[in-house]
C-alpha positions, 0 to 999 in steps of 0.5 A: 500500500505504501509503495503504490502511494509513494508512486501515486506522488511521483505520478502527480508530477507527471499528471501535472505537466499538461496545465505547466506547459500551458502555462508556460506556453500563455505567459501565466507565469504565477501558475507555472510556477505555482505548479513548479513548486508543487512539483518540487514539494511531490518530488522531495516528499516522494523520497522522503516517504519511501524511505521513512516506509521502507519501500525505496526501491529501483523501479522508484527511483527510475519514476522518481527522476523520469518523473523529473525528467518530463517536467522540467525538460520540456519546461525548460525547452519551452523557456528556451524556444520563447527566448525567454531562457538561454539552453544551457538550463536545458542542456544542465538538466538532461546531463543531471538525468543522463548521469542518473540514468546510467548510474550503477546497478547495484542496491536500490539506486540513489540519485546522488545529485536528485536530493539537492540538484533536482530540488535546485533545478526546480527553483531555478527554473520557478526563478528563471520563470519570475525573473528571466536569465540574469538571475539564472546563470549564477544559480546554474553555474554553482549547480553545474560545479556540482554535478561535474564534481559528482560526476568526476568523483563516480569517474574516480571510484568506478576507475580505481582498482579494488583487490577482491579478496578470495572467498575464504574455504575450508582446508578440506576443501581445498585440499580436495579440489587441488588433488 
């Protein structure tokens, strides 16, 4: 039951995404970002429930920042096609979701950057949509200084050598299998 609500929340994301690019597209700035904080308060109490019930899981991350993913890009390209926003918040935001998507496999997926750069990508778009670019540019630049250190130390970790140690087995066995 939990999980289902927990994806009923990322889900709201998605259904929402209609009436933001309308919004965007008729210049009611006030409602896109009305919307766009909604979108970031689903996107924070998504993963805060999953964890706090224990139902994290990968197929949720996955919706989690797919969910992301279909609200803020076609937000920010339909900034960027008004002239209304330069594409480098675009270009930003699909290198965070394209470093999410082909994060290693392993125990249920965490989005390093998702807590705090997802959260950071909506405000800067709800501020690129109050204020224009000028504003923008610093909060993207800190953003992008973020990601490229995150994206650098998973180069780093992924690279490195790590010395496997053999299972530990018994003498007996050993012995036999030697023989």
């Amino acid at each position: 039951m939990e999980r289902w609500l927990v994806w009923s929340v990322s889900l709201a994301r998605i259904v929402m995404l209609p009436w933001l690019l309308n919004a965007v597209h008729v210049g009611d700035d006030e409602l896109a970002i009305a919307l766009l904080t909604a979108a970031m308060l689903t996107d924070v109490l998504d993963g805060t429930l999953a964890r706090r019930w224990c139902v994290a899981t990968d197929a949720g991350a996955l919706l989690d920042a797919t969910a992301d993913a279909l609200v803020l890009l076609p937000t920010l390209w339909a900034l960027a096609d008004q002239g209304r926003a330069l594409h480098a918040p675009l270009l930003l935001a699909l290198a965070c979701f394209a470093h999410f998507a082909t994060a290693p496999r392993g125990a249920t997926r965490y989005d390093p950057l998702g807590r705090h750069l997802g959260t950071a990508l909506y405000v800067a778009t709800a501020v690129l949509l109050a204020a224009g670019d000028a504003l923008v540019t610093p909060v993207m630049s800190v953003i992008g200084v973020h990601a490229a250190a995150v994206l650098v130390r998973r180069v780093r970790n992924t690279s490195a050598v790590r010395t496997v140690r053999a299972p530990d087995v018994p003498r007996e066995q050993r012995a036999a299998h030697n023989a």
